[in-house]
FIDOMAR-241994 format. One record per atom (N, C-alpha, C): chain; x, y, z; atom name. Coordinates in Angstrom, 3 decimals, padded with zeros to 6 digits, always signed. Atoms other than C-alpha are relative to their C-alpha. Example, Ala and Ser with C-alpha at 12.3 -4.5 7.8 and 13.67 -1.06 7.14 Angstrom:
2
<pt><unit>A</unit><east>+000.890</east><north>-001.190</north><up>+000.000</up><site>N</site></pt>
<pt><unit>A</unit><east>+012.300</east><north>-004.500</north><up>+007.800</up><site>CA</site></pt>
<pt><unit>A</unit><east>+000.900</east><north>+001.200</north><up>+000.000</up><site>C</site></pt>
<pt><unit>A</unit><east>-000.820</east><north>-001.190</north><up>-000.060</up><site>N</site></pt>
<pt><unit>A</unit><east>+013.670</east><north>-001.060</north><up>+007.140</up><site>CA</site></pt>
<pt><unit>A</unit><east>-000.770</east><north>+001.090</north><up>+000.730</up><site>C</site></pt>
END
This chain:
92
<pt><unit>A</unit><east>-000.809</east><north>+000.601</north><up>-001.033</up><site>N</site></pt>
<pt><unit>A</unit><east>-048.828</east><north>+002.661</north><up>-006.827</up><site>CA</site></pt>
<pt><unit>A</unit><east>+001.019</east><north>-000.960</north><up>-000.602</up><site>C</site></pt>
<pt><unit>A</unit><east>-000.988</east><north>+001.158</north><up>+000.886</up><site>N</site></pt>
<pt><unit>A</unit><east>-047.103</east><north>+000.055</north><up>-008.977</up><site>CA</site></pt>
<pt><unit>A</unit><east>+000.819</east><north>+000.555</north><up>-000.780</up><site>C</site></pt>
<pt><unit>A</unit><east>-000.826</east><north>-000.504</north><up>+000.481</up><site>N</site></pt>
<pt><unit>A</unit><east>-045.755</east><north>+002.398</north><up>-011.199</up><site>CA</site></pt>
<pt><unit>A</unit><east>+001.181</east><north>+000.631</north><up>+001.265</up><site>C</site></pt>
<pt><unit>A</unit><east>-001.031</east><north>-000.266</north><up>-001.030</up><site>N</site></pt>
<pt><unit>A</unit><east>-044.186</east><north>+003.780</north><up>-007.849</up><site>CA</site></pt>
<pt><unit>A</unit><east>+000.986</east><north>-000.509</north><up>+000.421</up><site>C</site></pt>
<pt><unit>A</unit><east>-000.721</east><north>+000.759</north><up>-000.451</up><site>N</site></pt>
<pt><unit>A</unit><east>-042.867</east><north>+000.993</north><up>-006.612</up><site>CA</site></pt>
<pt><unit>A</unit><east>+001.165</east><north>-000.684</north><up>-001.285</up><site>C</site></pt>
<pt><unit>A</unit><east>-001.679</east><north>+000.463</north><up>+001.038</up><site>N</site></pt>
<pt><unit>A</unit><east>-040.855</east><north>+000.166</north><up>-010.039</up><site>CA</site></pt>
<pt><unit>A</unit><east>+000.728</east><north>+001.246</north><up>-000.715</up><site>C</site></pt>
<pt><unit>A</unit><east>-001.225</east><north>-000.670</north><up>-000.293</up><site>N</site></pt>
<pt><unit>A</unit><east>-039.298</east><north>+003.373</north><up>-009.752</up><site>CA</site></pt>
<pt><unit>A</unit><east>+000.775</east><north>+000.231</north><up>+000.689</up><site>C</site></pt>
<pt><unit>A</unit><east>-000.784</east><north>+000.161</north><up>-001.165</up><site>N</site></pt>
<pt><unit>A</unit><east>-038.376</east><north>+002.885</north><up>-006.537</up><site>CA</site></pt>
<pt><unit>A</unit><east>+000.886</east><north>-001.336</north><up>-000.024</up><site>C</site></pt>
<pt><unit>A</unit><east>-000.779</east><north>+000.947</north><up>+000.717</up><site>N</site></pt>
<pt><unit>A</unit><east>-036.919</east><north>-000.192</north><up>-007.685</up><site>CA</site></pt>
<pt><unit>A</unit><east>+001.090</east><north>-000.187</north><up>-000.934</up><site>C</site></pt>
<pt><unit>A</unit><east>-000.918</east><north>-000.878</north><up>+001.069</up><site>N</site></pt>
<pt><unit>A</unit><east>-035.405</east><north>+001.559</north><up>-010.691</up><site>CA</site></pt>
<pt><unit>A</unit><east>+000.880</east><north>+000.234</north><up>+001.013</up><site>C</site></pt>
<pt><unit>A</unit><east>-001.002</east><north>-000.697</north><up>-001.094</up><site>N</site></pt>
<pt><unit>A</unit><east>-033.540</east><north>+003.573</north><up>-008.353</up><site>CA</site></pt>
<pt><unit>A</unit><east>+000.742</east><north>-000.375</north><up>+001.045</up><site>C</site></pt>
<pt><unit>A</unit><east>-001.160</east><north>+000.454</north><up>-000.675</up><site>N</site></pt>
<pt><unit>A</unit><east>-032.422</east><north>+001.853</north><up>-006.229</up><site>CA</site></pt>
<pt><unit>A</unit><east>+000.914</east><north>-001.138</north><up>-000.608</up><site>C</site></pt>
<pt><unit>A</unit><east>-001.478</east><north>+000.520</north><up>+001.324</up><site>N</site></pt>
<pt><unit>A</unit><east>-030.875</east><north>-000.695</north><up>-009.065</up><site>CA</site></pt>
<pt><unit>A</unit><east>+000.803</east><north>+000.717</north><up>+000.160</up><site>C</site></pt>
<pt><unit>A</unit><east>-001.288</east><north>-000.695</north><up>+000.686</up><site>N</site></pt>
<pt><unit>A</unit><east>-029.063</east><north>+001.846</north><up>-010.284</up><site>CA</site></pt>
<pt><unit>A</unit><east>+001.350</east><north>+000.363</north><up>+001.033</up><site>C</site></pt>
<pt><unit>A</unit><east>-000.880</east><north>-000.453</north><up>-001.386</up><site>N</site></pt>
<pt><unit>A</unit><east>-027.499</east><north>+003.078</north><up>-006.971</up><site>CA</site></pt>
<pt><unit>A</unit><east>+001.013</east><north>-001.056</north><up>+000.401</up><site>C</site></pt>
<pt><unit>A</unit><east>-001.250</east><north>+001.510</north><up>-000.418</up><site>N</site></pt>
<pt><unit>A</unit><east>-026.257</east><north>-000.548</north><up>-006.336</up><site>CA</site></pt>
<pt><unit>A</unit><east>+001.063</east><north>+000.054</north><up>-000.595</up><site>C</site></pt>
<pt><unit>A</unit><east>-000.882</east><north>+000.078</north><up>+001.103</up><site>N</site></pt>
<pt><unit>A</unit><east>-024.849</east><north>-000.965</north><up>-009.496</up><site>CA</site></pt>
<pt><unit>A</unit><east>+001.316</east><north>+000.774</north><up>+000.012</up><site>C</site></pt>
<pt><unit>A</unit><east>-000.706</east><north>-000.952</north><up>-000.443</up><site>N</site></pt>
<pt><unit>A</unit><east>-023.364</east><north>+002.281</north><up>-008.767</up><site>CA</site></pt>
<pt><unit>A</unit><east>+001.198</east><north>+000.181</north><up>+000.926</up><site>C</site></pt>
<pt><unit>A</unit><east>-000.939</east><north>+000.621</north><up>-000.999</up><site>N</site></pt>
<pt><unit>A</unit><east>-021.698</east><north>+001.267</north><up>-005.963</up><site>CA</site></pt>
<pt><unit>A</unit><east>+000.934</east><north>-000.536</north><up>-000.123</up><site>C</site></pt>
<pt><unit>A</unit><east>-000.809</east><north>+001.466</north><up>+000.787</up><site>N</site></pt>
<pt><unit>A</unit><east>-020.570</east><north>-001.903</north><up>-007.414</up><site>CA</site></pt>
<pt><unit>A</unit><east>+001.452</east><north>+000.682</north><up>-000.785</up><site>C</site></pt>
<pt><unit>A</unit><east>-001.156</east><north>+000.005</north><up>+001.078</up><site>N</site></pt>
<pt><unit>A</unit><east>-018.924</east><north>-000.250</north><up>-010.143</up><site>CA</site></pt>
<pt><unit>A</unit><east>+000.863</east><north>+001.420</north><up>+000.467</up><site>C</site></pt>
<pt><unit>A</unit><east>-000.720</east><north>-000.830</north><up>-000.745</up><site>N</site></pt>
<pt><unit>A</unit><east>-017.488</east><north>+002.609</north><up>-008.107</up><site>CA</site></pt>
<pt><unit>A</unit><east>+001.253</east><north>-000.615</north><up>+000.725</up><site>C</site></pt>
<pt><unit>A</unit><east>-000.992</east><north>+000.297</north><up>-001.119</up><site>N</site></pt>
<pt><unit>A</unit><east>-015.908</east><north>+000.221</north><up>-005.593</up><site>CA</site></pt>
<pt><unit>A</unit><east>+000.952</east><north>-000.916</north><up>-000.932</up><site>C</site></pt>
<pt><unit>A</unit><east>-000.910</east><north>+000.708</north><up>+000.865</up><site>N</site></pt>
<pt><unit>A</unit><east>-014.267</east><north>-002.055</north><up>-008.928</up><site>CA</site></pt>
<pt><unit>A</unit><east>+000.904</east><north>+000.691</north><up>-000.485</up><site>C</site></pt>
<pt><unit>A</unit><east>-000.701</east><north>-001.211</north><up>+000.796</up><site>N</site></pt>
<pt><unit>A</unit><east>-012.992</east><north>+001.494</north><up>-010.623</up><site>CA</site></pt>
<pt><unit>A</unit><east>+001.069</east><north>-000.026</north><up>+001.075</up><site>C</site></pt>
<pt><unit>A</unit><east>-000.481</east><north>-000.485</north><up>-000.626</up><site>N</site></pt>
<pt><unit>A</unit><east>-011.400</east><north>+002.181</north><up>-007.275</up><site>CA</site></pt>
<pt><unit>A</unit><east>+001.478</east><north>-000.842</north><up>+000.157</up><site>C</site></pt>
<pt><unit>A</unit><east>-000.796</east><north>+001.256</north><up>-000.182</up><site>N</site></pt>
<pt><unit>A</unit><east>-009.575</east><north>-001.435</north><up>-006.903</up><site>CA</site></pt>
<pt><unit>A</unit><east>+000.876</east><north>-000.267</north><up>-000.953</up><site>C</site></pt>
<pt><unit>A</unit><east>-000.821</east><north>-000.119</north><up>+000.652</up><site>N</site></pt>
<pt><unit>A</unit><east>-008.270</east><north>-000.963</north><up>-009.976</up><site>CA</site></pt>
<pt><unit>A</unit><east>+000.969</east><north>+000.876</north><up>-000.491</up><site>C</site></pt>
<pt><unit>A</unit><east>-000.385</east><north>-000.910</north><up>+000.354</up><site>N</site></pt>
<pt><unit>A</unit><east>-006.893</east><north>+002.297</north><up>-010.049</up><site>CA</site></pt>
<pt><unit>A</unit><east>+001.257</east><north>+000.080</north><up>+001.306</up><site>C</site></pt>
<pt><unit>A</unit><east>-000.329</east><north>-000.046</north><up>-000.769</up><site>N</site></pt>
<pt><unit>A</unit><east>-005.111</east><north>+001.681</north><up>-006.608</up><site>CA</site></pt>
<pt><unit>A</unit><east>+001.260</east><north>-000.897</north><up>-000.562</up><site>C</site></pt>
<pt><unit>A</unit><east>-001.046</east><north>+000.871</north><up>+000.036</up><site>N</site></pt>
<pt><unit>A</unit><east>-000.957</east><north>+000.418</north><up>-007.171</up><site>CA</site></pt>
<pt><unit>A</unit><east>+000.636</east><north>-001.109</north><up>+000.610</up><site>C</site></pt>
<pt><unit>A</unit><east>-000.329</east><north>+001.299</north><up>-001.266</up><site>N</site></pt>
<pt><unit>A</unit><east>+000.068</east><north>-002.960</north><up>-006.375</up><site>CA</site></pt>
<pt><unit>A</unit><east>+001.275</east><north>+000.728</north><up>+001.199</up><site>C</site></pt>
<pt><unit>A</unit><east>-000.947</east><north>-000.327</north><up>-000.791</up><site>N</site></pt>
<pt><unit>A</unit><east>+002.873</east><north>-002.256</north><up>-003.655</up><site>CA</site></pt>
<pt><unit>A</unit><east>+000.518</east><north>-001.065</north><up>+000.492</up><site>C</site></pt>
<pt><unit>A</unit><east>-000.840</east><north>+000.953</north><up>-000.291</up><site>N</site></pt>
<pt><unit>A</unit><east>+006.012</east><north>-004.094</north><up>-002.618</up><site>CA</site></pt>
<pt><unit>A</unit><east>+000.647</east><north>+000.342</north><up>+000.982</up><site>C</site></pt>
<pt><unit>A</unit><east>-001.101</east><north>-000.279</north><up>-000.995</up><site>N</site></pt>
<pt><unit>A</unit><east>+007.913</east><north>-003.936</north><up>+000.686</up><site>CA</site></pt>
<pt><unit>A</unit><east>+001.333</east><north>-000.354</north><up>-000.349</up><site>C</site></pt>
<pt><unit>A</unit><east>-001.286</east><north>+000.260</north><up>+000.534</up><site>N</site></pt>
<pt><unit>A</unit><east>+011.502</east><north>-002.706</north><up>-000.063</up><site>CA</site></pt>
<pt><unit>A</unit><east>+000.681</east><north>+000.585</north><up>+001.187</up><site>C</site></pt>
<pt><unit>A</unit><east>-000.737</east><north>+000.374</north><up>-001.248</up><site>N</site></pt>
<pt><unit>A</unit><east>+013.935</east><north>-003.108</north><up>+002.615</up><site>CA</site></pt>
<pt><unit>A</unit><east>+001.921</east><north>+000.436</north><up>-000.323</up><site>C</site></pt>
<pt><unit>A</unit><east>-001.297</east><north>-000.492</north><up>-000.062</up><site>N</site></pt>
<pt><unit>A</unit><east>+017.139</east><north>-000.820</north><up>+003.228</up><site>CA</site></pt>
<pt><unit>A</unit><east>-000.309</east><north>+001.252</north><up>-000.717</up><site>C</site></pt>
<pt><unit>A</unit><east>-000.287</east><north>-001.376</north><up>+000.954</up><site>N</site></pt>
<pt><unit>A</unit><east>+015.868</east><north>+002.376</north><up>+001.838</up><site>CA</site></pt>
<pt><unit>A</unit><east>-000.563</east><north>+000.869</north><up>+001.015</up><site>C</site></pt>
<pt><unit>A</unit><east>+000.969</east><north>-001.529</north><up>-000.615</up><site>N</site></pt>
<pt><unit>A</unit><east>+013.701</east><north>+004.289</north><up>+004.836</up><site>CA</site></pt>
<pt><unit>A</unit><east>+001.361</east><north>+000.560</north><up>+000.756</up><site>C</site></pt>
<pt><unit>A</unit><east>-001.416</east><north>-000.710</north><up>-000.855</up><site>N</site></pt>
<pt><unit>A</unit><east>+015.873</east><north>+006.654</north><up>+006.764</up><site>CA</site></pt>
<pt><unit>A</unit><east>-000.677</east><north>-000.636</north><up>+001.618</up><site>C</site></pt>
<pt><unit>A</unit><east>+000.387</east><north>+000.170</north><up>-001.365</up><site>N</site></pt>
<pt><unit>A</unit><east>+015.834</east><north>+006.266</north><up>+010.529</up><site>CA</site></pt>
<pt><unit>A</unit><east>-001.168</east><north>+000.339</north><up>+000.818</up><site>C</site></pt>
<pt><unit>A</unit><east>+001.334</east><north>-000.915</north><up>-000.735</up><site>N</site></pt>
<pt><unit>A</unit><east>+012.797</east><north>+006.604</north><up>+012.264</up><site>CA</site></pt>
<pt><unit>A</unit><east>-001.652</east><north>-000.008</north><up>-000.979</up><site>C</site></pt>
<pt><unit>A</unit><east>+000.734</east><north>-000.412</north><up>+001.720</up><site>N</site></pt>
<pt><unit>A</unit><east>+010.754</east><north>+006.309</north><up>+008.429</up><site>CA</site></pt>
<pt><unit>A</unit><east>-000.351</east><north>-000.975</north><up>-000.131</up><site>C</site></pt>
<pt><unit>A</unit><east>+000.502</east><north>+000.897</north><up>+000.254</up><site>N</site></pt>
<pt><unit>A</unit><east>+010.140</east><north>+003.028</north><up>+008.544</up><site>CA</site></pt>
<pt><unit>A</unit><east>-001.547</east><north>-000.460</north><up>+000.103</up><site>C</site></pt>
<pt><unit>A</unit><east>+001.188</east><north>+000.156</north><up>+000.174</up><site>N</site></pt>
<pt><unit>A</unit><east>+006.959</east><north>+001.543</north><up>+007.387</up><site>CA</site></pt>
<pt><unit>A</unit><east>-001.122</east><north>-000.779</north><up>+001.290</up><site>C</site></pt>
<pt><unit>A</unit><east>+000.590</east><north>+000.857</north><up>-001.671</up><site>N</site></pt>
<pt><unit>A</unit><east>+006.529</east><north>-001.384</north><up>+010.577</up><site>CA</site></pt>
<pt><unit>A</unit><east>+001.009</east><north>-000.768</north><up>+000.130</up><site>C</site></pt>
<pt><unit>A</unit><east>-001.161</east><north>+001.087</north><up>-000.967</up><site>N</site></pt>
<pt><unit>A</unit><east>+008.351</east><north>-003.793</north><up>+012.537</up><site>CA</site></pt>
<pt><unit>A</unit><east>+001.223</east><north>-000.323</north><up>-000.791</up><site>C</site></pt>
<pt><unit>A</unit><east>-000.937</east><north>+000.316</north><up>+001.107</up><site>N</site></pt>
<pt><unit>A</unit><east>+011.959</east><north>-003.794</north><up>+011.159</up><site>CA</site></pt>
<pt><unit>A</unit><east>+000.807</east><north>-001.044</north><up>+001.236</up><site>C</site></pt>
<pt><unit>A</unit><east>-001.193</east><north>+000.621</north><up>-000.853</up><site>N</site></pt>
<pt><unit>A</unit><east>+013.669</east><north>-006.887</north><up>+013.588</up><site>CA</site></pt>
<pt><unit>A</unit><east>-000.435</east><north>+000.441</north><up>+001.316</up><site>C</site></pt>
<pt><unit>A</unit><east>+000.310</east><north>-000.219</north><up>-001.314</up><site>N</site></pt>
<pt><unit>A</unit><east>+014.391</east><north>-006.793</north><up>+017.036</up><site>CA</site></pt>
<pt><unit>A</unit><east>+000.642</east><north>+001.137</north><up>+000.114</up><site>C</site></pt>
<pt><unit>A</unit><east>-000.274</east><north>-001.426</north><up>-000.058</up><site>N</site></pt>
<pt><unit>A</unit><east>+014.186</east><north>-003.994</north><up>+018.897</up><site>CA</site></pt>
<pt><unit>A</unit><east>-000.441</east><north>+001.028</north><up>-000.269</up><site>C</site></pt>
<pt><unit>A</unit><east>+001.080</east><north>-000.416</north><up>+000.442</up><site>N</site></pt>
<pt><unit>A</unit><east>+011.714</east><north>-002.656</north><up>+016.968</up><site>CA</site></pt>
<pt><unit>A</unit><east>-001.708</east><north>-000.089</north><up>-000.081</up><site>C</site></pt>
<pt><unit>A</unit><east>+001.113</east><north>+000.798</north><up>-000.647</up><site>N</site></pt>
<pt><unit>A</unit><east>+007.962</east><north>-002.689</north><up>+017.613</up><site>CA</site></pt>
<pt><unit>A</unit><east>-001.035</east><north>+000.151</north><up>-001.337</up><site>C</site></pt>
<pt><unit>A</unit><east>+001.052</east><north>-000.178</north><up>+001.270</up><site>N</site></pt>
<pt><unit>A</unit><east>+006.089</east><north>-000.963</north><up>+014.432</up><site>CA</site></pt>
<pt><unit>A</unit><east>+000.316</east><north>+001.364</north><up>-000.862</up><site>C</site></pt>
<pt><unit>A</unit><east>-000.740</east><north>-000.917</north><up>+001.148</up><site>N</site></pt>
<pt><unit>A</unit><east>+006.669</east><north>+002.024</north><up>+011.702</up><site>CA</site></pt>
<pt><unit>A</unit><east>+000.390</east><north>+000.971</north><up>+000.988</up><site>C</site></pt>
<pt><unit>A</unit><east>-000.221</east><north>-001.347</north><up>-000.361</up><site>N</site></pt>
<pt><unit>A</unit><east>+008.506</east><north>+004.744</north><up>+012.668</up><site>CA</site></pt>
<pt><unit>A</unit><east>+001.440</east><north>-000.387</north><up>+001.112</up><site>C</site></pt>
<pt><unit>A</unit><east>-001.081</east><north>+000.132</north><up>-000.702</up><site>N</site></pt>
<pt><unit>A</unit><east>+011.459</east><north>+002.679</north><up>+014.811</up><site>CA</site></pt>
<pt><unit>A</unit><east>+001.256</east><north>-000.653</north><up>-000.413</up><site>C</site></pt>
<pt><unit>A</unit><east>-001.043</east><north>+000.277</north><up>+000.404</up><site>N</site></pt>
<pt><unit>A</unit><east>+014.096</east><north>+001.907</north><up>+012.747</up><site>CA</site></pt>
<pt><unit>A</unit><east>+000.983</east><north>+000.991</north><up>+000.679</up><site>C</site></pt>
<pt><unit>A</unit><east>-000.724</east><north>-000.590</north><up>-000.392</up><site>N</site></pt>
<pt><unit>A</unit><east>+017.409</east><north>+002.699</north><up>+014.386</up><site>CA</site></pt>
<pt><unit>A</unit><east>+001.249</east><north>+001.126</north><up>-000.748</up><site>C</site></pt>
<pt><unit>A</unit><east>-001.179</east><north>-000.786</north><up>+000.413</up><site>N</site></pt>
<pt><unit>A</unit><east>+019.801</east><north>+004.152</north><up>+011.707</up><site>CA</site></pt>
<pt><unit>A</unit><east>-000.865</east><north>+000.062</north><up>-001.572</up><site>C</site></pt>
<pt><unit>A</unit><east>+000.229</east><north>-000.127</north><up>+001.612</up><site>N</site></pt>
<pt><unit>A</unit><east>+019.481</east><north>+005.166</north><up>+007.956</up><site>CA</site></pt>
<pt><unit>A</unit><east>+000.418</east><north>-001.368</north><up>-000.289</up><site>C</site></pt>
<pt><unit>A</unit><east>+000.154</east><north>+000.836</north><up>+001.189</up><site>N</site></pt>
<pt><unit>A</unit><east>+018.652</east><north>+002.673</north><up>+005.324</up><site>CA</site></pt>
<pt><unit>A</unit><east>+000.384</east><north>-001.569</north><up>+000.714</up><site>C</site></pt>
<pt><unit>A</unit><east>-000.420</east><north>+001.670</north><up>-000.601</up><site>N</site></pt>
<pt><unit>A</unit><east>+018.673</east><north>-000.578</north><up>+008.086</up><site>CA</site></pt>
<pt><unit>A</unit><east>-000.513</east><north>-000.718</north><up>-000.872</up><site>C</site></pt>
<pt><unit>A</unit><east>-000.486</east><north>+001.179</north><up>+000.985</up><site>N</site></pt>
<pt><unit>A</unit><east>+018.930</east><north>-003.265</north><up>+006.240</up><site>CA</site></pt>
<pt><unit>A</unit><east>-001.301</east><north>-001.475</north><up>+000.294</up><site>C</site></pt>
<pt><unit>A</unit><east>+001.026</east><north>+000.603</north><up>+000.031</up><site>N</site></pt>
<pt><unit>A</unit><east>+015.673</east><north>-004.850</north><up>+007.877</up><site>CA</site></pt>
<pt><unit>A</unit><east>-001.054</east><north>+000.625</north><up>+000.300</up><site>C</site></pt>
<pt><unit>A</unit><east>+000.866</east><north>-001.365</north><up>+000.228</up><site>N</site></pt>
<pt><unit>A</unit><east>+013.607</east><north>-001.581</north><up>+007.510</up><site>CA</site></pt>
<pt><unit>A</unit><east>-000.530</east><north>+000.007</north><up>-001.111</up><site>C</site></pt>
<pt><unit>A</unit><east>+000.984</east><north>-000.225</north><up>+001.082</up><site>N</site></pt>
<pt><unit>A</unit><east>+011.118</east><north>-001.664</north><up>+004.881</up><site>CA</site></pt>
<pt><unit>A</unit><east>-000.877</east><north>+001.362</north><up>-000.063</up><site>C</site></pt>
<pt><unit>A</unit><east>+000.365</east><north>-000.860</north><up>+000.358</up><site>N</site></pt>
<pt><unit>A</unit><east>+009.106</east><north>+000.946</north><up>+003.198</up><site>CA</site></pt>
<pt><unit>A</unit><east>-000.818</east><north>-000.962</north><up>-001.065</up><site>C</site></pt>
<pt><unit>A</unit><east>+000.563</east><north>+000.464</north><up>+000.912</up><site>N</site></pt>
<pt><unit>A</unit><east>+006.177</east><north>+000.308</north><up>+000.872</up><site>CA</site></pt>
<pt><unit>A</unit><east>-000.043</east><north>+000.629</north><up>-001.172</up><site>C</site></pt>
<pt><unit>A</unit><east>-000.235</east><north>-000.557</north><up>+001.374</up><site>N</site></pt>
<pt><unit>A</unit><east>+006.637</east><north>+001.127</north><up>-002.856</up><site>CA</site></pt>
<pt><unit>A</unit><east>-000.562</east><north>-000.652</north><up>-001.120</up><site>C</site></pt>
<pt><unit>A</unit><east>+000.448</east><north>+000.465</north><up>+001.424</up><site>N</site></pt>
<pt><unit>A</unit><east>+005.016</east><north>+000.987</north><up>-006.181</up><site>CA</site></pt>
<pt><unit>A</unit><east>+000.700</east><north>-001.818</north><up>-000.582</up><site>C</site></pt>
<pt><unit>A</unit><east>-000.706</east><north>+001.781</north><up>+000.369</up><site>N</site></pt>
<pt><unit>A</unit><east>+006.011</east><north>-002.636</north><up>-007.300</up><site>CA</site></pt>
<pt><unit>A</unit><east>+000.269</east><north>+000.142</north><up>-001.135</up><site>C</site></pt>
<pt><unit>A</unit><east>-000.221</east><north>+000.168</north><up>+001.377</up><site>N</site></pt>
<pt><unit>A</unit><east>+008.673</east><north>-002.954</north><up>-009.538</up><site>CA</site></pt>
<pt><unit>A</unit><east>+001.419</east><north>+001.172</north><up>+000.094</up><site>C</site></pt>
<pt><unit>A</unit><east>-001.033</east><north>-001.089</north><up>-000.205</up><site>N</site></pt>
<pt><unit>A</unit><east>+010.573</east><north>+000.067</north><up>-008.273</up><site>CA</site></pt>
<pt><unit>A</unit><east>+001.014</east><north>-000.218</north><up>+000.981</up><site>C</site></pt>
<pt><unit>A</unit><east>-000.757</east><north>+000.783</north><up>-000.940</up><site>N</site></pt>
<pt><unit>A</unit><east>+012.190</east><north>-001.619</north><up>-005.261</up><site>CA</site></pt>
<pt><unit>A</unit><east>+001.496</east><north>+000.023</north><up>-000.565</up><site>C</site></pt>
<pt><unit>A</unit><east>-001.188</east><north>-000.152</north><up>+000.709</up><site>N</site></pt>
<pt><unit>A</unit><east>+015.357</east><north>-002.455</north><up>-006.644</up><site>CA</site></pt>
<pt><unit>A</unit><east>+000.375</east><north>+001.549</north><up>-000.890</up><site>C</site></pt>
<pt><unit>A</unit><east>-000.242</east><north>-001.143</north><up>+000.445</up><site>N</site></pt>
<pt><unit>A</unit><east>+015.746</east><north>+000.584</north><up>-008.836</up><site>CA</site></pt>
<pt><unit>A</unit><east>+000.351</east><north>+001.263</north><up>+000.587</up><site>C</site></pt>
<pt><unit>A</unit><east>+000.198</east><north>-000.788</north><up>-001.103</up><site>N</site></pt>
<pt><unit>A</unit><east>+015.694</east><north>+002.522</north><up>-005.400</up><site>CA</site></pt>
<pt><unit>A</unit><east>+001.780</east><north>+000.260</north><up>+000.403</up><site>C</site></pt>
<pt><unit>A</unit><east>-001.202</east><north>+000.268</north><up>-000.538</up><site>N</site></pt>
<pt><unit>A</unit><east>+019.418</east><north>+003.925</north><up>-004.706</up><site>CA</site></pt>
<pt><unit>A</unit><east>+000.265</east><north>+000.984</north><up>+001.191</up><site>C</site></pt>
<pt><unit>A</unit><east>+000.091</east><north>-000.454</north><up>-001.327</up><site>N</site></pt>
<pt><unit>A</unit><east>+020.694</east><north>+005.019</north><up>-000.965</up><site>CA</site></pt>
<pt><unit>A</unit><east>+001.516</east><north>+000.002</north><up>-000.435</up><site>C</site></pt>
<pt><unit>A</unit><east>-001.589</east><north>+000.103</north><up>+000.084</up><site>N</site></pt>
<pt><unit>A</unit><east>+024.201</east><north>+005.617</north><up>+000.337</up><site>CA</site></pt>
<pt><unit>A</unit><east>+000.207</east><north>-000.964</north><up>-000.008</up><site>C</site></pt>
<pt><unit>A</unit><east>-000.302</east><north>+001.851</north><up>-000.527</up><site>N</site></pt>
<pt><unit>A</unit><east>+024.056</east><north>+001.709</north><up>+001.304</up><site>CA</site></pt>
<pt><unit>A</unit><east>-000.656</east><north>-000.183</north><up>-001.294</up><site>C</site></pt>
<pt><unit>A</unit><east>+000.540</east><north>+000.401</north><up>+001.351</up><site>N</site></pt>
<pt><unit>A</unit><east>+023.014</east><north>+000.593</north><up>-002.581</up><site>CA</site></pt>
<pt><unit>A</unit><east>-000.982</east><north>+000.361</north><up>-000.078</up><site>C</site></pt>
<pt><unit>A</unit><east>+001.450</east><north>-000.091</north><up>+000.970</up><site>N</site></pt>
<pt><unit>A</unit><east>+020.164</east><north>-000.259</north><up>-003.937</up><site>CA</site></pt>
<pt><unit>A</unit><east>-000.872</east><north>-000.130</north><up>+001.067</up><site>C</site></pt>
<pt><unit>A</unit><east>+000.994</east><north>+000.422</north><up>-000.949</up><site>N</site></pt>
<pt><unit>A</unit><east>+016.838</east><north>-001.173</north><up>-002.177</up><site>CA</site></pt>
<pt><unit>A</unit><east>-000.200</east><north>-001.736</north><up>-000.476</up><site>C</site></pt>
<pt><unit>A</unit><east>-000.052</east><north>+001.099</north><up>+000.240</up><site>N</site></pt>
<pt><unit>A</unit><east>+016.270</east><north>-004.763</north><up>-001.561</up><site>CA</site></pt>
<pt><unit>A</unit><east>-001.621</east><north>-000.720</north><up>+000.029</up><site>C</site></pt>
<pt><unit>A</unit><east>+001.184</east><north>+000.074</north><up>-000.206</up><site>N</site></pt>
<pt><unit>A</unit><east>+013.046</east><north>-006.819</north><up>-001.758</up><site>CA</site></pt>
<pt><unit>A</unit><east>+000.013</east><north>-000.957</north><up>+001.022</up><site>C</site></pt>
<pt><unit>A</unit><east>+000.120</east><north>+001.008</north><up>-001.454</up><site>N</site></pt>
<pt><unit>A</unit><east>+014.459</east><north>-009.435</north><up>+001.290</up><site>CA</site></pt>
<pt><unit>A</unit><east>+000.981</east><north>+000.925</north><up>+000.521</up><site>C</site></pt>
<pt><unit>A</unit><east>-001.040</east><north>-000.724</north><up>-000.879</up><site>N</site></pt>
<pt><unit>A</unit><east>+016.282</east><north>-007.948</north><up>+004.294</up><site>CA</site></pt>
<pt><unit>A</unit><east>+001.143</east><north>+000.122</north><up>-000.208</up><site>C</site></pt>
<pt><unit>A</unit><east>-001.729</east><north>-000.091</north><up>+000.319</up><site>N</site></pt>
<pt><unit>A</unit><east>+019.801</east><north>-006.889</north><up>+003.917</up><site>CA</site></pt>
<pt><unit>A</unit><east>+000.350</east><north>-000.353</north><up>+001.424</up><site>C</site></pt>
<pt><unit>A</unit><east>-000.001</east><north>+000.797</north><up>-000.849</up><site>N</site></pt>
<pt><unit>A</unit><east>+021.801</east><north>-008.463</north><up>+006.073</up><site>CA</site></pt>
<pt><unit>A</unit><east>+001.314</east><north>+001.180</north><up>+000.724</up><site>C</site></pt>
END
């Protein structure tokens, strides 16, 4: 019986652990992301761009200028539209 119970013990260690280090692998493998603003097309937006707008998907025109999109961080700027670049504060 004792030997039972410290394999059942065993086992379920390991499972934790398991867990543990499953849910750290995951956290780190996942890209930071930056909201970049003036690059979704109309309608593409990520959430609330201004007034007038309530949450993703209601931006009124290509690449508004307080329309965000979420992107790898770092790439933001580097992002080019007919209206420039992508910005990381609202275009105005």
């Amino acid at each position: 019986m004792l030997k039972t119970h410290a394999t059942i013990a065993a086992t379920l260690a390991m499972a934790v652990a398991g867990t543990a280090l499953a849910a750290g692998a995951s956290a780190e493998t996942k890209p930071a992301m930056e909201k970049c603003y003036g690059i979704s097309k109309a309608g593409k937006n990520d959430c609330k761009a201004g007034a007038g707008t309530t949450c993703a998907g209601t931006s009124k025109v290509d690449f508004q200028g307080n329309a965000w999109k979420l992107v790898k961080a770092g790439t933001c700027t580097s992002i080019k539209t007919a209206k420039g670049n992508g910005s990381l504060s609202p275009k105005a």
